[in-house]
GUSE-568787 format. One record per residue (C-alpha): y, x, z; residue in one letter; residue number from 1. Coordinates in steps of 0.001 Angstrom, whole numbers, plus 500000, padded with zeros to 6 digits. Each point is the difference from the previous one (the first is absolute). Example, Ala and Ser with C-alpha at 12.3 -4.5 7.8 and 13.67 -1.06 7.14 Angstrom:
# residues 2
NODE       v       u       w  resn  resi
NODE  495500  512300  507800     A     1
NODE  503440  501370  499340     S     2
END
This chain:
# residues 545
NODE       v       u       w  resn  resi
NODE  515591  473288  558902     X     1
NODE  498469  497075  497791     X     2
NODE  503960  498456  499521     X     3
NODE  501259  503321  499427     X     4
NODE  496872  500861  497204     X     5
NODE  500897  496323  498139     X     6
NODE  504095  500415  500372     X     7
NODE  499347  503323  497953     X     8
NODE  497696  498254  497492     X     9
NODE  502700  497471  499661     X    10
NODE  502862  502220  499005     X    11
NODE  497579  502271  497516     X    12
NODE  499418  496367  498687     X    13
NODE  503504  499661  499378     X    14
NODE  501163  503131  498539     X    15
NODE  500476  500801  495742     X    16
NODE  497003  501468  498845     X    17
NODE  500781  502857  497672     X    18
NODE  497775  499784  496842     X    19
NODE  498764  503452  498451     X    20
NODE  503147  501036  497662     X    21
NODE  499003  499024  496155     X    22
NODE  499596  503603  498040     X    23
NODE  499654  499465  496353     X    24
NODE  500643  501014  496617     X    25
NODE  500599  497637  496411     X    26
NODE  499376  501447  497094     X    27
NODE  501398  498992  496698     X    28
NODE  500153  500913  496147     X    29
NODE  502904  498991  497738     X    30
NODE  499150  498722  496358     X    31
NODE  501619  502844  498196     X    32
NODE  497192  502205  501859     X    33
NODE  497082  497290  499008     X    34
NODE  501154  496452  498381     X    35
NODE  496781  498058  500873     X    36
NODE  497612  499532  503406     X    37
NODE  498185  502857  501307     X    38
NODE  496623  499876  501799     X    39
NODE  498697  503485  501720     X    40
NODE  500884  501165  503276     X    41
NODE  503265  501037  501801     X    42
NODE  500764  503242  502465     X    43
NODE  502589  501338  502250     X    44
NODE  499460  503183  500812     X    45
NODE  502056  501155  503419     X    46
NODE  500987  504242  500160     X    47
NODE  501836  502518  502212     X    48
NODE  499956  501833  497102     X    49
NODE  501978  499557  496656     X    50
NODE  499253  503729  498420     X    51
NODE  497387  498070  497905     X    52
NODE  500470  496144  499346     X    53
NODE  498239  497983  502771     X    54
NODE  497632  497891  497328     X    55
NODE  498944  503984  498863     X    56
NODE  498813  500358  503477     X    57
NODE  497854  496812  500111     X    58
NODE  496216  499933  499426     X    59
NODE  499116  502902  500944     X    60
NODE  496461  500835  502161     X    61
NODE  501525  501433  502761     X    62
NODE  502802  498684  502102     X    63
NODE  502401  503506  501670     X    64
NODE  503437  499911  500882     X    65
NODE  501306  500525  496646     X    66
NODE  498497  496490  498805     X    67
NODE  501298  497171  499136     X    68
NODE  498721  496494  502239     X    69
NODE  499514  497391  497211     X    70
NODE  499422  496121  500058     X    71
NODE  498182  498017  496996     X    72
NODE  500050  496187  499268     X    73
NODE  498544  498305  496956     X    74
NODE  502180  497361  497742     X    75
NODE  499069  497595  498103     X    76
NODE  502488  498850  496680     X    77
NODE  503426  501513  502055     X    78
NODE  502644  499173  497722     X    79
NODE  503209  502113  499709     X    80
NODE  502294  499440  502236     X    81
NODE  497483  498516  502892     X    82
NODE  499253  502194  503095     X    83
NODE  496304  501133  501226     X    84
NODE  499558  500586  503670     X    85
NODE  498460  502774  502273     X    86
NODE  500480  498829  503169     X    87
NODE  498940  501019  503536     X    88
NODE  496396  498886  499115     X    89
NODE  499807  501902  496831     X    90
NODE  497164  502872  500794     X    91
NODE  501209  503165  499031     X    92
NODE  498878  503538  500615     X    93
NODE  499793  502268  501458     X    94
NODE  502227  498107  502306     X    95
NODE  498203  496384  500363     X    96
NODE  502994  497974  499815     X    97
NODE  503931  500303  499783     X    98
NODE  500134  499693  503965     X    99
NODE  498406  503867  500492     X   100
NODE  502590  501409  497519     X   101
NODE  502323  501381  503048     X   102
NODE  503743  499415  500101     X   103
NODE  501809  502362  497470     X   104
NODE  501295  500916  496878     X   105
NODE  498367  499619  497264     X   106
NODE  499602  500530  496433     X   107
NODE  498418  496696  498078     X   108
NODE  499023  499153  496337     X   109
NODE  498153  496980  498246     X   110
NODE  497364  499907  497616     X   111
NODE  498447  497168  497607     X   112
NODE  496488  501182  498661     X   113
NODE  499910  497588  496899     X   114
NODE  496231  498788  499487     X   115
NODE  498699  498444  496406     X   116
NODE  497984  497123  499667     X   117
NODE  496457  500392  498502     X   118
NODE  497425  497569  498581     X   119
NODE  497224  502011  500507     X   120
NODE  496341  499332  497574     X   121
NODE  498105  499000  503370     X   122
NODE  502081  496859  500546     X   123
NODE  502456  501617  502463     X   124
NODE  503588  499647  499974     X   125
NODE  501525  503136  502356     X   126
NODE  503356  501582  500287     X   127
NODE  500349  504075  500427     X   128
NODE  501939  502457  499274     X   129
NODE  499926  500933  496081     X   130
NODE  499715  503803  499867     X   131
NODE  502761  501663  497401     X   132
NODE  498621  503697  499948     X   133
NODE  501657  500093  503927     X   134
NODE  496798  500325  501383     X   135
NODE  499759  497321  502554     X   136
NODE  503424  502072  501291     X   137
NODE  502134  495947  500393     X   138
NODE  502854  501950  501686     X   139
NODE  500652  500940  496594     X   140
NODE  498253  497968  497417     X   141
NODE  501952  498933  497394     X   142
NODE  501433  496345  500270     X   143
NODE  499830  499966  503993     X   144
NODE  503134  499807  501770     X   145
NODE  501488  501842  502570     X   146
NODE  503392  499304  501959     X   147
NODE  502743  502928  500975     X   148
NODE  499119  501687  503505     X   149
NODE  502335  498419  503134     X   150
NODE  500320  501992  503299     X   151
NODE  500320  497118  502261     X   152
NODE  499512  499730  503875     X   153
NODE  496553  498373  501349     X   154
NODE  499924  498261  503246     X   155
NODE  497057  498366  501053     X   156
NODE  501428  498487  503418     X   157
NODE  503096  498645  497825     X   158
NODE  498275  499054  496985     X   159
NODE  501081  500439  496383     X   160
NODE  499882  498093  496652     X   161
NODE  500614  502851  496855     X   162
NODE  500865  498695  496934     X   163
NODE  498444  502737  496922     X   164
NODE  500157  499115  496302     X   165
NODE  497400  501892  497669     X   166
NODE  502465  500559  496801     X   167
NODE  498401  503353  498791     X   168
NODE  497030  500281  497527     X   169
NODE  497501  502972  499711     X   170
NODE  500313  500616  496226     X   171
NODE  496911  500681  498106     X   172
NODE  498162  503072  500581     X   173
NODE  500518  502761  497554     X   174
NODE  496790  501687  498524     X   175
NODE  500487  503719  499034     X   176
NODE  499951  500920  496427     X   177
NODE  496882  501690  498290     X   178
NODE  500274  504031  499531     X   179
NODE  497726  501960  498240     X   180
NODE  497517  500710  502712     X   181
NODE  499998  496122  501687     X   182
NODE  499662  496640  497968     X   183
NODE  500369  496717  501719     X   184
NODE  498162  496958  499131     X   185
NODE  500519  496394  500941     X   186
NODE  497860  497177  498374     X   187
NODE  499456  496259  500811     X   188
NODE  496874  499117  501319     X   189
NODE  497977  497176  498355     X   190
NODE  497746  499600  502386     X   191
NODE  502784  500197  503246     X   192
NODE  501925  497520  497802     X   193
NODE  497371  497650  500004     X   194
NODE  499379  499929  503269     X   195
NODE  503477  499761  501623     X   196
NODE  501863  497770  497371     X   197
NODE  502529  502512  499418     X   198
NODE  500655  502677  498188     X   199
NODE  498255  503133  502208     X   200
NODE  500266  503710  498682     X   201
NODE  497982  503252  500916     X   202
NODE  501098  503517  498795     X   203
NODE  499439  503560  500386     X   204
NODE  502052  503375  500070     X   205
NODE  497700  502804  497801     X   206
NODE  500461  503648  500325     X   207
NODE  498624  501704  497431     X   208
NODE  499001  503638  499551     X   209
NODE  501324  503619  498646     X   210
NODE  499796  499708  495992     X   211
NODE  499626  496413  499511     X   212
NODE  502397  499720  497393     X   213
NODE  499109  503226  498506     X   214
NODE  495894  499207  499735     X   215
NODE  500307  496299  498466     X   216
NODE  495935  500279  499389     X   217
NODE  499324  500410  503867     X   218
NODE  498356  497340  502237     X   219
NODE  500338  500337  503701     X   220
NODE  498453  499905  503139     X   221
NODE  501218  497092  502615     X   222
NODE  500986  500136  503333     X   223
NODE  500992  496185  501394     X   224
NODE  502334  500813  503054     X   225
NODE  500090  496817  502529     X   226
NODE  502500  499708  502593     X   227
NODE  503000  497131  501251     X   228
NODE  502640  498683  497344     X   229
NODE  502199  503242  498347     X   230
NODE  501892  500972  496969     X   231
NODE  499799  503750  500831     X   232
NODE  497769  502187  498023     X   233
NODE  496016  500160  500569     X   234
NODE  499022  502923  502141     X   235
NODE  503308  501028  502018     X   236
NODE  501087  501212  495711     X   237
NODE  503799  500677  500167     X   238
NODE  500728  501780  496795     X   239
NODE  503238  502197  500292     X   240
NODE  502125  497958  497955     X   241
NODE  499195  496527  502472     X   242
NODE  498795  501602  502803     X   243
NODE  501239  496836  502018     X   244
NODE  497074  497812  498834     X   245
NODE  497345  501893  501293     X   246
NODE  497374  497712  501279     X   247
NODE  497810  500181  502949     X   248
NODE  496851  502512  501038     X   249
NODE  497854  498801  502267     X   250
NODE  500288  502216  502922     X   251
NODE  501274  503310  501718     X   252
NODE  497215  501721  500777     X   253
NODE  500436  503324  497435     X   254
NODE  503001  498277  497684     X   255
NODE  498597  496777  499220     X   256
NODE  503513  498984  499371     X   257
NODE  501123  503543  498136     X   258
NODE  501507  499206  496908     X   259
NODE  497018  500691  497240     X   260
NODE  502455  500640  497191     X   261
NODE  498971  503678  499713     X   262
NODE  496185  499683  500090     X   263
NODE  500346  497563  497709     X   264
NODE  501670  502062  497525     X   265
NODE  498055  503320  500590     X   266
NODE  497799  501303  497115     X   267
NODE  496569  499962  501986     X   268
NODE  500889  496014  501828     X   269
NODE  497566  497392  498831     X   270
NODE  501702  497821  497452     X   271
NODE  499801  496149  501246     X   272
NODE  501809  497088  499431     X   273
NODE  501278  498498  504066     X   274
NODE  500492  496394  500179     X   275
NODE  501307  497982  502950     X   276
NODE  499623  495970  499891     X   277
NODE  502820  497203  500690     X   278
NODE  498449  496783  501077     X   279
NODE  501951  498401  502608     X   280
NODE  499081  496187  501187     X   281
NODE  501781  497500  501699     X   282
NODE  498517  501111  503444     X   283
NODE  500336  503699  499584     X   284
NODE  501250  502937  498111     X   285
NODE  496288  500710  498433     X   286
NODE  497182  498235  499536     X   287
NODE  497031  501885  501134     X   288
NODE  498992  500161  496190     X   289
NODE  497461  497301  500933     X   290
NODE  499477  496470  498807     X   291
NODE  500952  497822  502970     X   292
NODE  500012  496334  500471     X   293
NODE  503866  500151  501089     X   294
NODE  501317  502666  498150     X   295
NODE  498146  499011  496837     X   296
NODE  497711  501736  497419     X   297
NODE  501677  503456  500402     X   298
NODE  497011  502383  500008     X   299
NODE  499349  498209  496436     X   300
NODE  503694  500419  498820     X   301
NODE  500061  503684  501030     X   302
NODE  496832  500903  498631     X   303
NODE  499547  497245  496717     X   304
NODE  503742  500009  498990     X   305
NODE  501846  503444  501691     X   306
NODE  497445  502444  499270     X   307
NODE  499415  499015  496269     X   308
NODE  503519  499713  499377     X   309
NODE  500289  504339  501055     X   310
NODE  497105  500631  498498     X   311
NODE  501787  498527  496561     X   312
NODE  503506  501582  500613     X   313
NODE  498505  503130  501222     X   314
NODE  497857  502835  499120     X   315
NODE  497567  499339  502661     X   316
NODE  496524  500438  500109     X   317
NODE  498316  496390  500078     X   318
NODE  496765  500769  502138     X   319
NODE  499061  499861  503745     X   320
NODE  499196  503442  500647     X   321
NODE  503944  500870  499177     X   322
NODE  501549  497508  502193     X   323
NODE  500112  501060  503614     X   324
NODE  502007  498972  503010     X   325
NODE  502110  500522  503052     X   326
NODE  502147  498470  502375     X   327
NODE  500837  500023  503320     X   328
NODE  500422  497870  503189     X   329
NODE  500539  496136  497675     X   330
NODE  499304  502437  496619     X   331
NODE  496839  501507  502241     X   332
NODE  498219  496518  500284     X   333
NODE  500671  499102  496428     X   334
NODE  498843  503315  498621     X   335
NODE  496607  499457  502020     X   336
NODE  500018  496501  499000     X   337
NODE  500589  500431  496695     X   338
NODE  497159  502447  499351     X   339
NODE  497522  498160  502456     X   340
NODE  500594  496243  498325     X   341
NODE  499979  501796  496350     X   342
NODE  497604  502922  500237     X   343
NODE  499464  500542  496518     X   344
NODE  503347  499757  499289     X   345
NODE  501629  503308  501801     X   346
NODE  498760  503558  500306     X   347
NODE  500882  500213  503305     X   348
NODE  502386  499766  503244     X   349
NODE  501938  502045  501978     X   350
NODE  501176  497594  502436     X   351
NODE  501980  501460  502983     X   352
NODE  500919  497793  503695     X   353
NODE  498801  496570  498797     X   354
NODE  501085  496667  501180     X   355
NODE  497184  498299  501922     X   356
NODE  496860  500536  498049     X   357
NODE  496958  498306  502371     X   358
NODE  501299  497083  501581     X   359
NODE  498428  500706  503152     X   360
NODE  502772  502619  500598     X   361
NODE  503392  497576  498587     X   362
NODE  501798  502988  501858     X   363
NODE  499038  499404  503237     X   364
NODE  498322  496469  499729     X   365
NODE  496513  498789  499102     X   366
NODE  500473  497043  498393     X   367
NODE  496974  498568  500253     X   368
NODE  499413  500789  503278     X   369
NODE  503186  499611  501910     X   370
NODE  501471  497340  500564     X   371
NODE  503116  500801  500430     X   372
NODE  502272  502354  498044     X   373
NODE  502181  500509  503258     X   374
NODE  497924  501120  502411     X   375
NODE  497306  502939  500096     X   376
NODE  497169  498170  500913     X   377
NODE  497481  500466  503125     X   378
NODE  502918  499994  502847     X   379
NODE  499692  497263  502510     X   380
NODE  503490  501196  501672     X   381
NODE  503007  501936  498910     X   382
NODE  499562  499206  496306     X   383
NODE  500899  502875  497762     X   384
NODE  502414  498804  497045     X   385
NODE  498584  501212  496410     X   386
NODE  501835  502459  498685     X   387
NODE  501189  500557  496436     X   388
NODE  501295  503107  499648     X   389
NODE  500524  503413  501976     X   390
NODE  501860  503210  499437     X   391
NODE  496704  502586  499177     X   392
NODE  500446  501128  503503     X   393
NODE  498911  496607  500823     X   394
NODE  503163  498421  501509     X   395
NODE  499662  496150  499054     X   396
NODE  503102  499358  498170     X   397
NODE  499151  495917  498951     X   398
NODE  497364  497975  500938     X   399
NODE  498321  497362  498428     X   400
NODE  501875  496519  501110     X   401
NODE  503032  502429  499449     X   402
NODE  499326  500284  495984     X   403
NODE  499064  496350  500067     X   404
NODE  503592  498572  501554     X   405
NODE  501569  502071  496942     X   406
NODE  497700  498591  497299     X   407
NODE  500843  496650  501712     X   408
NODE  503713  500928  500106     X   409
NODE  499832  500880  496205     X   410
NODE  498575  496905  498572     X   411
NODE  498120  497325  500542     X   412
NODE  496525  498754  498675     X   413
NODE  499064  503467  499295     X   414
NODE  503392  501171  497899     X   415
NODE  501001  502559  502177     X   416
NODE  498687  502453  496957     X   417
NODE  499187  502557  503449     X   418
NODE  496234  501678  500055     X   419
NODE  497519  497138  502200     X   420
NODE  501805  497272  497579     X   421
NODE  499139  502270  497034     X   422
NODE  496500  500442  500700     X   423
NODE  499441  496323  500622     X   424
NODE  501432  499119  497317     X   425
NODE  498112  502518  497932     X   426
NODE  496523  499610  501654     X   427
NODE  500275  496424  501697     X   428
NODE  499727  496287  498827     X   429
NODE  502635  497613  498790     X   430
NODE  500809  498059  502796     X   431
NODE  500186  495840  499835     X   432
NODE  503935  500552  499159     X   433
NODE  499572  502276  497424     X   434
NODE  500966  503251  502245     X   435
NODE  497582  502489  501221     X   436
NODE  497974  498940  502909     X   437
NODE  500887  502347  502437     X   438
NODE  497115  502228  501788     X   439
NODE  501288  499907  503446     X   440
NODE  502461  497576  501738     X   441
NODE  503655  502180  499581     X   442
NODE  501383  498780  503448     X   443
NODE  496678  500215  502173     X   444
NODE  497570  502220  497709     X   445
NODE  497065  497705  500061     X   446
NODE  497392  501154  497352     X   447
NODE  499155  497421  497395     X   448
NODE  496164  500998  499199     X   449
NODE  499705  497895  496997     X   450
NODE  502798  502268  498678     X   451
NODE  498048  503033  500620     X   452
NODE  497130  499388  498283     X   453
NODE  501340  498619  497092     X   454
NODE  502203  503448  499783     X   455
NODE  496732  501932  500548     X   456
NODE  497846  497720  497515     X   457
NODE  502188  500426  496996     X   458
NODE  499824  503850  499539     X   459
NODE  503310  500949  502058     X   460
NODE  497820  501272  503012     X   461
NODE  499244  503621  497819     X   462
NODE  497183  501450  502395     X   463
NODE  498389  495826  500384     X   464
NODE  500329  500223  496164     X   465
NODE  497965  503511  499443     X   466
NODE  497938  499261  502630     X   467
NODE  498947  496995  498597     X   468
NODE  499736  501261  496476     X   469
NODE  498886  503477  500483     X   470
NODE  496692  499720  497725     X   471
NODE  502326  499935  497139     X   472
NODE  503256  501441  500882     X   473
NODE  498202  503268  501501     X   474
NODE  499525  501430  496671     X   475
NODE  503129  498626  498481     X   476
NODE  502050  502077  502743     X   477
NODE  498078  502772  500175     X   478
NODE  502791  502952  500250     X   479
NODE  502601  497463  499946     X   480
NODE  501109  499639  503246     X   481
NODE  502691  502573  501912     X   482
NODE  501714  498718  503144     X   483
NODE  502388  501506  501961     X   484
NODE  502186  498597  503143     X   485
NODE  501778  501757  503077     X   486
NODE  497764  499826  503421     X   487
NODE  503117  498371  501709     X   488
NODE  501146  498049  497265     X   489
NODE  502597  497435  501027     X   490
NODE  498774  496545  499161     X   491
NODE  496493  501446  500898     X   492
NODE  498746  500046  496720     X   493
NODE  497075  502278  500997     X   494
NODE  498306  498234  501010     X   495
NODE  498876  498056  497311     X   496
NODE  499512  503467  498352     X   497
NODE  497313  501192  502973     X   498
NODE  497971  496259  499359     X   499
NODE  499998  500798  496306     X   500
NODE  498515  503603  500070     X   501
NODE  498030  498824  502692     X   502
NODE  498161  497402  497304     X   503
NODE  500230  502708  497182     X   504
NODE  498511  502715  502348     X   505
NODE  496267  498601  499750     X   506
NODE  500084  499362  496498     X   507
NODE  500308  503291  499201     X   508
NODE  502883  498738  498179     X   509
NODE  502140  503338  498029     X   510
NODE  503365  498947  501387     X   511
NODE  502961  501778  501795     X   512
NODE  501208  499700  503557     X   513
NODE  502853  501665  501390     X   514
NODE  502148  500073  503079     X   515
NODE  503132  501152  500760     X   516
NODE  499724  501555  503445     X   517
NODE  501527  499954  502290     X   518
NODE  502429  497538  500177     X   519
NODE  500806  499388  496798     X   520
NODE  501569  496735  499295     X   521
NODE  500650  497606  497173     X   522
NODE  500693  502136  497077     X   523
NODE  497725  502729  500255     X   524
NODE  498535  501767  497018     X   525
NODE  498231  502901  499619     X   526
NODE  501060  501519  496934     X   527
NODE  503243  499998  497797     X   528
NODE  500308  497752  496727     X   529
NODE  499235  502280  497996     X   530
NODE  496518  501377  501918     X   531
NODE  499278  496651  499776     X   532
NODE  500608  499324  496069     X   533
NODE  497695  503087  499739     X   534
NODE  497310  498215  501589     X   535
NODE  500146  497173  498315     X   536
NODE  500344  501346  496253     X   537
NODE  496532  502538  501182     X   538
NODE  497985  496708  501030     X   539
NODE  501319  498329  496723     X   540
NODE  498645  503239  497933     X   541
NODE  496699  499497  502539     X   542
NODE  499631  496484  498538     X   543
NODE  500880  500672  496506     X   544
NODE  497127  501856  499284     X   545
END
């Protein structure tokens, strides 16, 4: 038995040994598409699918059978005509690596995201992308190339080395022309400028009222409409002449979204002037309309260089009790923030499903409790996985470590311009190489403390910061505050919203709570546009007097 056990050993000994097959993918760019060295990231995105191109199907939170699987790998000074690599031990997602992409056909396409070098005022030299009015969008930012799509055959077990050359260039992005009822605004910021070393711009799209033109000695009314990155008009406004650039309402609920063209135009409508802000960063579409030690001073630029420049081009009233706000979800927490950080400022908030506003509910995770964004806490076996978002029946659709391999996927060192990366940037510290430092570990979700409590002591905590300046906000907000979020929202934003009212509720505070129930999701709102403009212009006549 022995001799027969070692003979065996012997001839394994002796046979080939069959190395994994190499799967891989160069990527190049020809001079005629860019003549010098590019530094910023590269992608192969990987699609059964070619009704829609497979880089349009990349990035997105969720991961079905229609998606594309996509692969990202930073370069540093490629010059034309040299090849970057993603390889078999290039992490991808949803699929991990090239080796889980089953043997098929396939459709594949390239992608360069072209980052800009900045000298920023703190002493840090970074590279991000530039944002060009695309709204953090790089599968179509202008100056980032793309290659043609290839349906090609993937093996795994045989291997495969695909040669893809990104000779297409997103041109730049064209901004609609003013009509009579919207004017667009784009200014450099001084301040943003400063900071960054480069040339940064903020801007606004206006919408202004029934007999504006026709009433020349008329001042109006404000309301500041917060949201993600758009060109479309404020307040879901598609007049019939461009009814393709309506913009977004907040929510379904009873026509959120419903164009407001005609109740904006009836005789009896409150005459306001709308206004949606553009104030992308290099980490995300919008800024949070907060000064931020990565993003810059951009609370300042908004409110010191954007809101005096309006006030100058247009008939607006120039006091606090006629500016009020809303937003929802990104546009919710900015709304809140903005009137909370600048009391005397606005008149007043409607702010509708708001991203996390009390850290101790950052969706699902305490942060400076837990200590890990993974894991629900208090399990000794069988270890629930966080989850991230749900269907508002509660089906988990992504979890936690889920939305962290995509971030990781999309950039490095915090450029994957996706929502954790955005709020560290926007409420973190600079980190020792000039990126943000990130809260929690993106590969095994360990909770960096220090983090936490430097996000919670500088203001971006909202119920830490009311709670810990209530003496003098109280009266400042009295009346100011209305909430309003979906009982199943989908990122659980809620609950944020229940540890808020829960502070308020003592204090006898006069603010607004309202739930969607039941199982309403992301999205929900109570009342149409136009209820709510109605609201807004009686509190401004409340505070006028």
């Amino acid at each position: 038995m022995t001799y027969r056990i070692l003979a065996a050993i012997a001839m394994l000994a002796c046979a080939p040994w069959a190395a994994p097959a190499a799967t891989r993918f160069e990527i190049s760019f020809p001079a005629s598409a860019h003549a010098g060295p590019i530094t910023g990231r590269v992608f192969v995105a990987v699609a059964k699918s070619d009704r829609t191109e497979p880089i349009q199907q990349i990035g997105s939170y969720t991961a079905n059978t229609g998606s594309a699987a996509f692969f990202g790998a930073d370069i540093d000074q490629l010059a034309p005509g040299r090849a970057a690599v993603i390889d078999g031990a290039t992490l991808g997602y949803p699929a991990d690596h090239l080796a889980q992409i089953p043997a098929g056909d396939y459709y594949v396409q390239a992608l360069v995201n072209v980052y800009t070098q900045f000298h920023r005022a703190d002493g840090h030299t970074i590279w991000a992308h530039m944002d060009q009015w695309d709204g953090q969008h790089f599968n179509r930012a202008p100056g980032n190339l793309f290659s043609a799509v290839q349906k090609v055959h993937l093996d795994p077990a045989a291997g495969y080395d695909i040669k893809l050359e990104t000779g297409q260039v997103f041109p730049a992005v064209q901004v609609p022309a003013d009509t009579r009822w919207v004017k667009r605004v784009k200014i450099e910021s001084k301040l943003l400028t400063a900071f960054w070393g480069h040339p940064f711009y903020i801007g606004a799209t206006v919408l202004l009222p029934k007999g504006y033109d026709e009433h020349p000695g008329e001042r109006y009314p404000v309301i500041y409409s917060q949201g993600h990155f758009g060109l479309g008009n404020p307040l879901g406004f598609a007049d019939p002449e461009h009814p393709e650039r309506g913009g977004r309402g907040f929510g379904g609920g009873r026509g959120g979204r419903a164009n407001i063209y005609e109740a904006w135009n009836s005789d009896d409508f409150p005459r306001m002037i709308a206004v949606t802000f553009q104030h992308p960063t290099p980490y995300f579409d919008d800024s949070y309309a907060v000064n931020s030690a990565n993003d810059g001073p951009y609370g300042d630029a908004l409110l010191k260089e954007l809101v005096p420049y309006l006030e100058s081009h247009f008939r607006m009233i120039a006091a606090p009790y006629a500016r009020v706000l809303t937003g929802g979800s990104t546009g919710g927490w900015e709304s809140l923030a903005l009137q909370v950080l600048h009391p005397d400022f606005f008149g007043g908030t409607w702010t509708f499903y708001p991203d996390p506003i009390d850290f101790r509910r950052y969706q699902l995770v305490n942060i400076y409790d837990d200590d890990n964004a993974f894991y629900a806490p208090g399990y000794t076996y069988m270890v629930p996985e966080r989850p991230m978002m749900r269907t508002a029946e509660g089906q988990v659709t992504q979890t936690m470590r889920q939305m962290s391999q995509l971030e990781d996927v999309l950039g490095s060192k915090g450029r994957s311009a996706q929502q954790f990366e955005a709020w560290e940037a926007v409420y973190g510290p600079v980190g020792e190489d000039g990126y943000p430092q990130p809260l929690f570990d993106k590969r095994t979700g360990k909770i960096d403390h220090q983090v936490a409590l430097y996000m919670r002591d500088h203001g971006y905590d909202l119920t830490y910061y009311m709670r810990t300046n209530w003496a003098k906000l109280g009266p400042q907000l009295e009346g100011k505050l209305h909430l309003y979020v979906g009982d199943m929202d989908n990122y659980y934003l809620n609950l944020a919203v229940y540890l808020l009212e829960d502070f308020l509720k003592p204090t006898g505070a006069d603010a607004t709570f309202e739930y969607g129930r039941p199982k309403q999701g992301h999205g929900w709102q109570p009342m149409s546009n136009a209820e709510l403009v109605k609201m807004m212009a009686a509190q401004v006549q409340r505070n006028a007097r």
